[in-house]
C-alpha positions in Angstrom: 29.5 -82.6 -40.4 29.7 -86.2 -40.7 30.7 -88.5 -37.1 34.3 -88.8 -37.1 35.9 -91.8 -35.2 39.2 -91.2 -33.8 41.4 -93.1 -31.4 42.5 -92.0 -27.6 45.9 -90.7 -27.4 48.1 -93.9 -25.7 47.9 -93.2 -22.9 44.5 -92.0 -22.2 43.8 -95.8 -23.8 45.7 -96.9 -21.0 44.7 -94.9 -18.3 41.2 -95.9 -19.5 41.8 -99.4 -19.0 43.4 -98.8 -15.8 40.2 -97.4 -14.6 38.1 -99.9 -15.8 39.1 -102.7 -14.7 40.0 -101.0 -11.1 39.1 -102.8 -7.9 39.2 -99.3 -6.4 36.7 -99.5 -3.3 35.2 -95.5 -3.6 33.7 -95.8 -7.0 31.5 -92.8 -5.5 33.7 -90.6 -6.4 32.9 -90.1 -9.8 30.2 -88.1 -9.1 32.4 -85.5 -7.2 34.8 -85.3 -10.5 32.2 -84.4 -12.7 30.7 -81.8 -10.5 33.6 -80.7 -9.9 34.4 -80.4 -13.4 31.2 -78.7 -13.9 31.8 -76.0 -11.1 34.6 -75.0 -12.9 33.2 -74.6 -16.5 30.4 -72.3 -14.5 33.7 -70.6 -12.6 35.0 -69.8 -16.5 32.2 -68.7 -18.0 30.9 -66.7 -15.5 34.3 -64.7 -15.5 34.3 -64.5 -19.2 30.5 -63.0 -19.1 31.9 -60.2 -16.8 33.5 -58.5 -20.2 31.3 -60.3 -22.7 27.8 -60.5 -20.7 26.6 -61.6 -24.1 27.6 -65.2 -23.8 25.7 -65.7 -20.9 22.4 -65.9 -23.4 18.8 -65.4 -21.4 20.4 -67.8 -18.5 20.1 -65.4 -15.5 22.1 -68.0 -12.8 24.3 -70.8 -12.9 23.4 -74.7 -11.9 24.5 -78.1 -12.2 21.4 -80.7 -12.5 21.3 -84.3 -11.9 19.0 -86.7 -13.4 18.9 -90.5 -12.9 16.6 -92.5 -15.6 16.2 -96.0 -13.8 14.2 -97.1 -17.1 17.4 -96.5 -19.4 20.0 -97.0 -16.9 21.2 -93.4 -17.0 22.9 -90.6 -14.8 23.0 -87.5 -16.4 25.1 -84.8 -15.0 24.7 -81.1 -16.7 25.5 -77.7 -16.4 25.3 -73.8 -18.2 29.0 -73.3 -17.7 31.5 -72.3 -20.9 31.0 -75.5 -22.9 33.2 -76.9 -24.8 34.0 -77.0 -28.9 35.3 -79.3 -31.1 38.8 -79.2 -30.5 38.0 -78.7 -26.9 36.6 -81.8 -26.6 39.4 -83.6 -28.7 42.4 -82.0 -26.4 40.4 -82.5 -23.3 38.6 -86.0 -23.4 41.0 -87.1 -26.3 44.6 -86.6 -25.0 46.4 -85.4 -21.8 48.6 -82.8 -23.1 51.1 -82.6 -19.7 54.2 -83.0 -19.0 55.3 -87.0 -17.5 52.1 -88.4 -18.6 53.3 -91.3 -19.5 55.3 -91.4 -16.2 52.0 -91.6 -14.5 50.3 -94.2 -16.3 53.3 -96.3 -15.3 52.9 -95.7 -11.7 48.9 -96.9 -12.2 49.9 -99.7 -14.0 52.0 -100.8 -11.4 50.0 -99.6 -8.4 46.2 -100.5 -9.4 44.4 -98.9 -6.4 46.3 -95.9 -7.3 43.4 -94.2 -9.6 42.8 -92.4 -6.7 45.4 -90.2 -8.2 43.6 -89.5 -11.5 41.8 -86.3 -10.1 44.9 -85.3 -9.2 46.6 -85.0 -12.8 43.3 -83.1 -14.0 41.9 -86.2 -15.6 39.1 -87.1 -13.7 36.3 -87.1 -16.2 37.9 -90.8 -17.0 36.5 -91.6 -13.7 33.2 -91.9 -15.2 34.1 -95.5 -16.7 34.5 -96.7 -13.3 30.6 -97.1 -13.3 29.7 -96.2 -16.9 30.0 -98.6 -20.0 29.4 -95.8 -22.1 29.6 -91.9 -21.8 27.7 -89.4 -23.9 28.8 -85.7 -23.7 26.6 -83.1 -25.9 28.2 -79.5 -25.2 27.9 -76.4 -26.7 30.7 -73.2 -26.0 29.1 -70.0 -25.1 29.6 -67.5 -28.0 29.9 -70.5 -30.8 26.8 -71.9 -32.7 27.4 -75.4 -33.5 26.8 -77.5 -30.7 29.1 -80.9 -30.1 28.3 -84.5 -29.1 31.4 -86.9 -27.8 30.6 -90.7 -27.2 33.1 -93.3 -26.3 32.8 -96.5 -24.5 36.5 -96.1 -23.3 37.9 -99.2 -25.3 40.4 -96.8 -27.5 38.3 -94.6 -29.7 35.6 -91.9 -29.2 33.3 -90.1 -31.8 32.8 -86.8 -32.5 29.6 -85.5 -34.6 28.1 -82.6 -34.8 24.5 -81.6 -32.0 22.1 -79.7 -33.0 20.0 -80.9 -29.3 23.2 -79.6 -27.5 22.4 -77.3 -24.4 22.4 -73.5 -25.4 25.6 -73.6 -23.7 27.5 -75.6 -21.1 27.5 -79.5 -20.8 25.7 -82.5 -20.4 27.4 -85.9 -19.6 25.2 -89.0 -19.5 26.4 -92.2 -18.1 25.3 -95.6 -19.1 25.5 -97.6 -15.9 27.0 -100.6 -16.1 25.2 -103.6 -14.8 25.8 -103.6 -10.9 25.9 -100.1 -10.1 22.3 -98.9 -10.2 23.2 -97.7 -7.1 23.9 -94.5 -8.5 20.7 -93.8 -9.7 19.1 -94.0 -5.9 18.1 -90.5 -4.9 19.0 -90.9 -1.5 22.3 -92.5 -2.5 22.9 -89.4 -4.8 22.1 -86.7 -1.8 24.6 -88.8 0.1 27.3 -88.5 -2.0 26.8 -84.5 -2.5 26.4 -84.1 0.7 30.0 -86.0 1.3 31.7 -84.4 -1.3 30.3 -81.9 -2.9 28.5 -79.3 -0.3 31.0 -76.6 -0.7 30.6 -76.3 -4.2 29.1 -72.1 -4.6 26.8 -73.5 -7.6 23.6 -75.5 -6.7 23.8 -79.2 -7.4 20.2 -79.9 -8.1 18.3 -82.9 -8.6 15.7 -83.3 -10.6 12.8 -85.2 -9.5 11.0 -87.6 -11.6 7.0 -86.7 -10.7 5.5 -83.5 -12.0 4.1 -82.8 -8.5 7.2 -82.9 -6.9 9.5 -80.4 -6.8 13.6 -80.3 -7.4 15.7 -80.4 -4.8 19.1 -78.5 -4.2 21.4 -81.0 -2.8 24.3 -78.6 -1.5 24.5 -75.6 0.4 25.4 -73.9 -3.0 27.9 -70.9 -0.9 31.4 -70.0 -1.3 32.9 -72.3 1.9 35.6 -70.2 2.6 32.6 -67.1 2.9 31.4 -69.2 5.8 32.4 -68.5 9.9 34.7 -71.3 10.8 32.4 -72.8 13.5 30.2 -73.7 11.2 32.3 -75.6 8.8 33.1 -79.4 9.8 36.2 -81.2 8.9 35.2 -83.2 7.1 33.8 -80.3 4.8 37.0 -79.1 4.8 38.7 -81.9 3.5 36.2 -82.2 0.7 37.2 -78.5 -0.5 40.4 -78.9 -1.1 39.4 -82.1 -2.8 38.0 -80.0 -4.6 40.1 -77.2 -5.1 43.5 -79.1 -5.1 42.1 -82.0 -7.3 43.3 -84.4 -5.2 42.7 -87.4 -2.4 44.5 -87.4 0.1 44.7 -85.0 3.5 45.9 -82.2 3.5 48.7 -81.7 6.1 48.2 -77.9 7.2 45.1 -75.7 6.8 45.1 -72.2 7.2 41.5 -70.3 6.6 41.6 -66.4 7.6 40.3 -63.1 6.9 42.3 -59.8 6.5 40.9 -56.6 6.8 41.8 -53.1 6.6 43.6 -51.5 4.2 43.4 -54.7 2.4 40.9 -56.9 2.6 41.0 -60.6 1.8 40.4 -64.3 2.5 42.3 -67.3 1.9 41.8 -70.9 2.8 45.1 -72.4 2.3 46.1 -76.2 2.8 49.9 -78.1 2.5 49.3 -81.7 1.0 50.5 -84.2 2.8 51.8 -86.3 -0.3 53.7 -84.6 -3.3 51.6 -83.5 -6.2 52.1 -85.0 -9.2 53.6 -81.9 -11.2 55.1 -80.4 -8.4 59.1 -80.6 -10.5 57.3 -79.8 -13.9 59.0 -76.9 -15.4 56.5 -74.5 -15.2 56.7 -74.5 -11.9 52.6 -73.3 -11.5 51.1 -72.2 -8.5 48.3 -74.2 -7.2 46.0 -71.4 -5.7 43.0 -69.8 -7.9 42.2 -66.5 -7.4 38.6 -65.1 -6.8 37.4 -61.2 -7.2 34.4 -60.8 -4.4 33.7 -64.7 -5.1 33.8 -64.9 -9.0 36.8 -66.9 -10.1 39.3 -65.1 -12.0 42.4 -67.7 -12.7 43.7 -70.7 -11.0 47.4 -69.7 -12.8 48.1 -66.6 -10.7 52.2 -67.2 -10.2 51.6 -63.2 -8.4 49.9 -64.6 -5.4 52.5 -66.9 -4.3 56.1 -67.4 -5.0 57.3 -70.6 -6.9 58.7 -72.1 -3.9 55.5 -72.3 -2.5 53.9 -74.1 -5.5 52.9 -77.2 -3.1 50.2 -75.2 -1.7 46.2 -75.6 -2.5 43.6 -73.1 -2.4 41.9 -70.2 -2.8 42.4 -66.0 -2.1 39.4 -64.1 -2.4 40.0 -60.2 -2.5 37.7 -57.3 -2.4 40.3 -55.0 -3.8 41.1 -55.6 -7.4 38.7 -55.3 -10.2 36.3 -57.9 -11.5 37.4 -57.4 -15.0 40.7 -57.7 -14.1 43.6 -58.4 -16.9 46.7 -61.0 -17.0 48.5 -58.5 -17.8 47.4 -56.0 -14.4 47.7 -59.0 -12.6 51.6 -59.0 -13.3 51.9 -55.5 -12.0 49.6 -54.9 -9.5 50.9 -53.0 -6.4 47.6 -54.6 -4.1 48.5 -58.1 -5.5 51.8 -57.6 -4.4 50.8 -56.6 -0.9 48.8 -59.6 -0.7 51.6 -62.3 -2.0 54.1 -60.5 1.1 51.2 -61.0 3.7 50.6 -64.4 2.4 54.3 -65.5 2.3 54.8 -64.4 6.2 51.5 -65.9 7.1 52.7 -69.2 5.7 56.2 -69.0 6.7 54.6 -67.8 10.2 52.4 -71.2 10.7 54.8 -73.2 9.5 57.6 -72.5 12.4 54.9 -72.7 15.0 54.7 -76.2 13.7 58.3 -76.7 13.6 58.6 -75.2 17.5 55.4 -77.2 18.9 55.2 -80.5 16.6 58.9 -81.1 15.3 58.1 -84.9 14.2 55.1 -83.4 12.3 57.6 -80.8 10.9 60.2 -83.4 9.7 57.3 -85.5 7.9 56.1 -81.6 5.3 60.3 -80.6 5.5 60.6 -85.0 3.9 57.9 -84.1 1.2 58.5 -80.7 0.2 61.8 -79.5 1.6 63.5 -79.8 -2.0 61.3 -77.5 -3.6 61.6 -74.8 -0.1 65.0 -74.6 -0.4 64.3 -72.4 -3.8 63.5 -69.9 -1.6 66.8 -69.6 -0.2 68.1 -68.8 -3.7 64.9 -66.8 -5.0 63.7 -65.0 -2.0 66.1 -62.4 -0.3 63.3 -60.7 1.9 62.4 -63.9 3.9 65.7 -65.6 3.4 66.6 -65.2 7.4 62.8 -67.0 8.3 63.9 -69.6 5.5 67.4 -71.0 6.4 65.7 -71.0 10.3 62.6 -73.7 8.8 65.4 -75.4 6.5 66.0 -78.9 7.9 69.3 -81.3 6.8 70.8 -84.5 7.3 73.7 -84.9 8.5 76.6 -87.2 10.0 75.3 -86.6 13.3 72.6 -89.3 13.0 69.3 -90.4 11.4 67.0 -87.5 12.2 66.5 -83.8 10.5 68.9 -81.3 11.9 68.6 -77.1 12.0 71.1 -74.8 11.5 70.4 -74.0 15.5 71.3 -77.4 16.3 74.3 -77.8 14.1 76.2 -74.5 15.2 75.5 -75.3 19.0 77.1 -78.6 18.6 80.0 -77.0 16.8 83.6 -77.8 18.1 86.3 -75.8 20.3 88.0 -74.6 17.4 85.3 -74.9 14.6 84.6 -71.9 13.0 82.8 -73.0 9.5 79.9 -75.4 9.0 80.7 -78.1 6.6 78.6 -79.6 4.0 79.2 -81.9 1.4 76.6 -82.2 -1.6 75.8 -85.1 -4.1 72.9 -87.3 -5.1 72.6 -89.5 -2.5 72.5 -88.9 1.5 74.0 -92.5 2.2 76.9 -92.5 -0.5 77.8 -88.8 0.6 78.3 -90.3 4.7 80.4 -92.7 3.3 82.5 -90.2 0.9 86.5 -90.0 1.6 86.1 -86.6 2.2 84.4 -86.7 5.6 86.8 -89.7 7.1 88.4 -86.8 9.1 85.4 -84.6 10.1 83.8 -87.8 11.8 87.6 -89.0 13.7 87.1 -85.6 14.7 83.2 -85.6 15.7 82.9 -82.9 13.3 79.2 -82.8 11.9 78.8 -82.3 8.0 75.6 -81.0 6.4 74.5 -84.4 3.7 73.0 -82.1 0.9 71.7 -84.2 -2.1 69.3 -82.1 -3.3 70.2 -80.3 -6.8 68.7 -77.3 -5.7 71.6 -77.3 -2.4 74.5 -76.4 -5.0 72.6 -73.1 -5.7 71.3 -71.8 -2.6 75.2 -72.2 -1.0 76.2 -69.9 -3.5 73.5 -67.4 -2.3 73.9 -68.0 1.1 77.3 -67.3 2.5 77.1 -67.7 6.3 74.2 -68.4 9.1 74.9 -66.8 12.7 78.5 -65.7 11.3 79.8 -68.7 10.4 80.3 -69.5 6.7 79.3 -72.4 5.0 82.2 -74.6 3.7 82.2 -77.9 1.7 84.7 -80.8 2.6 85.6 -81.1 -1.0 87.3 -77.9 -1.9 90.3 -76.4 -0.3 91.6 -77.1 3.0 89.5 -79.0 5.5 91.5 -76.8 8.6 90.8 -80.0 10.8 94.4 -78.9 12.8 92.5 -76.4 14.3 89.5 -78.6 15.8 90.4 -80.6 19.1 90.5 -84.5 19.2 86.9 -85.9 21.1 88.4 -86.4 24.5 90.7 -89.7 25.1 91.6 -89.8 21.3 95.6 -89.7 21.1 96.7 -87.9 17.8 98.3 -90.2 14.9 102.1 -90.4 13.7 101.2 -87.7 10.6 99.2 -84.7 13.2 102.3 -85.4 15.5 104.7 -84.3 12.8 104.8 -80.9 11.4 107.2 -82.1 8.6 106.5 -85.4 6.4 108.7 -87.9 6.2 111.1 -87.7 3.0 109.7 -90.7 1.3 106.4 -89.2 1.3 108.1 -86.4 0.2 109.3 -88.3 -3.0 106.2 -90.3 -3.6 104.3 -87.0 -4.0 106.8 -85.5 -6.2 107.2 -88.8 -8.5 102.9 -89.2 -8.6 103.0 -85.5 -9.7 105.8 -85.9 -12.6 103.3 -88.9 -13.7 100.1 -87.6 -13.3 101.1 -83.8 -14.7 98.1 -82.1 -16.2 95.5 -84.7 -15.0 95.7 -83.2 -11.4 96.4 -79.5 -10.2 98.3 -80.9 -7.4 99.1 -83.6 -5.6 99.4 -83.5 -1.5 99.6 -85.2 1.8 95.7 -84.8 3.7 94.3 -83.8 6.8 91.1 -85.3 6.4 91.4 -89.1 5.1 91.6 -91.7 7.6 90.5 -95.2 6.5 90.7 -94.1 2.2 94.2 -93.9 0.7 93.4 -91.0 -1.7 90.7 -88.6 -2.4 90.0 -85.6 -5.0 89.3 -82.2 -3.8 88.8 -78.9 -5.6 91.2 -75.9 -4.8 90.6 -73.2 -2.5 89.1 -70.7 -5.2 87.8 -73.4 -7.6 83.8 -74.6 -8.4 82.5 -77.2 -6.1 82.9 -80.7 -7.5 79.1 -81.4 -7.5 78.0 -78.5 -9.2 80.3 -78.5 -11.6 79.1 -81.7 -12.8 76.1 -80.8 -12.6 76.5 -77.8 -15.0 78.4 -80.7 -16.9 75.4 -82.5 -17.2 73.5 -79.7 -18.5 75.8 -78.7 -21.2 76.3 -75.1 -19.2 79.8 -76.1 -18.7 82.5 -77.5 -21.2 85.4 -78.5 -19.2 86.4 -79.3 -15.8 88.7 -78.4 -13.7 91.7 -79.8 -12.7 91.4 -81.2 -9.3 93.6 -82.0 -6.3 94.3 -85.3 -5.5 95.0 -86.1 -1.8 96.5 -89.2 -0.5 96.6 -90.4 3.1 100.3 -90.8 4.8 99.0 -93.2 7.4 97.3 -95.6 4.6 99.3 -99.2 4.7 99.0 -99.0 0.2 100.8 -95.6 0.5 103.2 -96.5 3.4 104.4 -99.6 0.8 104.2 -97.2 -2.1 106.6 -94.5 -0.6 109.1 -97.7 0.6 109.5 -98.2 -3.1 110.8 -94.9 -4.1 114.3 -95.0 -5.4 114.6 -98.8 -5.3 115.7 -100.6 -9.0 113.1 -101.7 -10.9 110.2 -100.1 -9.3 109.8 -97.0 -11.5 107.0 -98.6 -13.6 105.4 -100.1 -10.6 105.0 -96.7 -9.3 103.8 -95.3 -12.8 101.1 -97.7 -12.6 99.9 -97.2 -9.1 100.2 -93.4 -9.6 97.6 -93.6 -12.4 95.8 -96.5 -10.3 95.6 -93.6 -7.5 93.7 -90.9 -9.4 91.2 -93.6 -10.9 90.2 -94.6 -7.4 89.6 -91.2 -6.5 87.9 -91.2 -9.5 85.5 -93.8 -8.9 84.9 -93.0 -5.3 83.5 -89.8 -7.0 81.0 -91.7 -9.6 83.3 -90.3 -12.4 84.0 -92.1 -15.2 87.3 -93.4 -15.9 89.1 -91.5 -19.0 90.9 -95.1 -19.8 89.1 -97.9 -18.4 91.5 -100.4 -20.7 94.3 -98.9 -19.0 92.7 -99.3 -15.8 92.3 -102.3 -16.3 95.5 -103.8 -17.4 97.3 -101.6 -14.4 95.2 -103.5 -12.1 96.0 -106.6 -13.2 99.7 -106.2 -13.7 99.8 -104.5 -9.9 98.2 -107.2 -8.4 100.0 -110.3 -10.1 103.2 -108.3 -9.0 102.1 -108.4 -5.3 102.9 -104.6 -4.0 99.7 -104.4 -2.4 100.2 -108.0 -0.4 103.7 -107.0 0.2 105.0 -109.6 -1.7 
């Protein structure tokens, strides 16, 4: 087959060019992607051999080798792992078939030093044209007989021809240095950088040596790390493995490495990132732990070993109790696996409220990053639901920091029997929502829930330590029964069992003019500075999830709401004086309307007539009720 020249997807182009023209300091790591990579292709293949031994060929053991050619200005980096075909090489050096790609070549472009995130969204072969002016990759797949060869010099197109030199099977990458970084062809500079960041890796990283009389040399300590007793294992090596592992650069927040024995026996070297990664909201909602059989890699996609609220995590599990030849499909109903995933959920859970108890500032920094995605648990995950809701964290009126469930209920009020919680899309909008005016006069905390997942988990969870959760938009807010802070004299309206009869006749007029567009219309308990606000009745959906179902067409209409206005507000006070007087019944048409589209707004709801809006507005004001004129 003739070469064929073909053109980067768009935004591998730009990523490319990102990459290139980089100022990013640890050019180094290059070398760590593409062993890396090559770890994993011997990973693949050497679980693939384990049911087709045949595609291993007369190789007997895996290896990655380095060569540097100071003559030609070349690295070469190869290894006997699964290789690659045709297409292979298209989807994977040609495109980057995920999810918000072109999200995340936005955030490079506008954040240059960030191509330290490219190993973390699986791309970081492209970190070979931070030191490379051209890249040559000849590959053959085990089991296939045509080999491959891929050349690009990352300016927007790549060939692809047919290589009949191509290794038996496996990969070989060959950089053409750019001028400047011959650095990389320096022995000692190489054994460094393995050393650094690539020690952990189980396959040997050997490099070749250029005289006949001397012999190779094995760069890396070529063992499974998490094989190794923890007093021997620095830091430093640590960090490099989940590096590796996790595909990522920066450090990892919590590490957990232990061995269980007994009935079951298995190890796991867990970390917690300490940034988000990059697909953590992607619909798939993948697990980010790989799963070895007596150290030969099975799958890095095991959703079995963890639950999807737990997707943040990095890592490995290494079992001697399942079958090397293990299938997808026993892996789905596997009674050991199972065991495993519980043990490995409570050991989690189990570090992470020691952290909560002894470092709580620490705690608030993981609950910041990953708290929206832990709070699935609540709704998903009825056996640890009790250790969940005590590791939740929340804002809340009660101040800046994180607050627990503990905290709130033993700040509760004499007379407070429900915690409140109000939930939206934005923490600082919801402390300023109507609804809450009279839960703060009071010194009532509310919960400031503006994660989508909150509207969910409520509906799951119906109380902590007997007392039900209760949002501030629906029903009654049952602030009569809470006391007044201490020195805090009542107003006119909690004074009065009965309101007044102009009151009276404002609500009944605003409800003969509103009709259908509200449910009801009544005096409230819990405005204090806002003249009106919307509620939802007793038995009704909350107001935020509705509209969230709204938004994703799982709902067709709304409900009626209730619109509450404040007796002790100066614009209703004037309003209610008008009542009965000649002349005034269209004034009062058009405030009644004027009333439900503040509420409205104050909600972020569209207005169903913003002409009319409009034109009431304007006529109210040049009448002067509102200045009293």
């Amino acid at each position: 087959m003739a070469q064929e020249e073909m053109q980067f997807q768009a935004e591998v182009s730009r990523l490319l060019d990102i990459v290139a023209h980089s100022l990013y300091s640890e050019k180094e790591i290059f070398l760590r992607e593409l062993i890396s990579n090559a770890s994993d292709a011997c990973d693949r293949l050497r679980y693939a051999a384990l049911t087709q031994p045949e595609l291993m060929g007369e190789d007997g053991s895996f290896a990655i080798r380095l060569k540097a050619d100071p003559g030609a200005k070349t690295l070469t980096i190869a290894d006997n792992g699964i290789g690659m075909g045709r297409q292979d090489l298209i989807d994977n050096l040609g495109t980057i078939a995920r999810s918000g790609t072109a999200a995340f070549v936005e955030q490079l472009e506008s954040k240059p030093e960030g191509t330290s995130l490219i190993g973390q969204f699986g791309v970081g072969f492209y970190s070979a044209f931070m030191v490379a002016k051209q890249v040559e990759v000849s590959t053959r797949k085990a089991g296939e007989a045509e080999g491959w060869r891929w050349t690009s010099d990352g300016q927007g197109a790549f060939s692809v021809a047919e290589d009949g030199e191509a290794p038996a099977h496996g990969t070989r990458i060959v950089l053409h240095l750019r001028d400047g970084d011959e650095e990389y062809l320096d022995p000692m500079r190489i054994r460094q950088i393995v050393a650094t960041y690539s020690d952990h890796i189980a396959v040997p990283v050997i490099l070749e040596s250029r005289k006949e009389d001397e012999p190779d040399q094995t760069l890396n300590a070529a063992s499974a790390l998490w094989t190794r007793p923890k007093s021997e294992i620095t830091e430093e090596q640590y960090k490099e493995f989940y590096h590796h592992v996790g595909h990522t650069f920066d450090e990892p927040w919590l590490r957990l490495h232990f061995k269980a024995e007994g009935v079951l026996e298995y190890t796991g070297l867990l970390f917690i990132p300490s940034t988000k990664p990059f697909d953590l909201f992607h619909p798939d909602r993948k697990t980010g732990i790989k799963l070895y059989v007596k150290r030969v890699f099975i799958t890095d996609d095991c959703s079995e070993l963890l639950p999807s609220y737990l997707r943040f995590l990095r890592g490995i599990v290494d079992t001697e109790d399942l079958p090397l030849n293990v299938s997808r499909e026993l892996l789905q109903n596997n009674p050991r696996l199972a065991k495993i995933r519980s043990a490995l959920v409570k050991r989690v859970l189990g570090e992470l409220k020691k952290k909560a108890a002894k470092a709580p500032e620490e705690y608030a920094t993981f609950w910041n990053t990953f708290g929206a995605v832990f709070k699935e648990g609540l709704y998903e995950d009825q056996a640890q639901r009790d250790t969940l809701i005590e590791l939740a964290r929340f804002r809340s009126t009660a101040g800046e920091g994180l607050v627990s469930l503990a905290d709130y209920v033993a700040r509760m009020k004499p007379g407070q029997d429900a915690i409140y919680t109000i939930t939206g899309g934005d923490p600082e909008a919801l402390a300023k929502s109507p609804q809450i005016e009279g839960f703060v006069a009071k010194g009532v905390e509310v919960l400031l829930l503006s994660d989508p997942v909150d509207d969910f988990w409520l509906t799951a969870v119906p109380d902590y330590d007997a007392k039900p959760f209760k949002s501030v938009t629906r029903g009654g807010a049952d602030l009569d029964k809470v006391a007044k802070p201490e020195g805090e004299e009542e107003s006119d309206t909690e004074k009065s069992e009965d309101s007044s009869p102009a009151l009276d006749a404002l609500i009944a007029f605003v409800k003969l003019t509103l009709k259908d567009a509200v449910k009801d219309v009544r005096p409230s308990g819990r405005l204090t500075s806002s003249p009106v606000c919307l509620v939802a009745d007793e038995g009704d959906m909350d107001m935020h999830l509705e509209r969230l179902l709204k938004q994703q067409n799982q709902l067709e209409r709304s409900s009626a709401r209730i619109l509450e206005i404040n007796p002790d507000h100066a614009l209703i006070k004037a309003l209610s004086d008008q009542v009965g007087k000649d002349g005034a019944g269209g004034v009062l048409e058009d405030a009644a309307w004027l009333l439900l589209d503040q509420a409205l707004v104050m909600e972020g709801e569209p207005l169903p007539d913003a002409a009319a809006f409009s034109r009431r507005l304007s006529a109210l004001v040049e009448r002067g009720l509102v200045s009293g004129g």
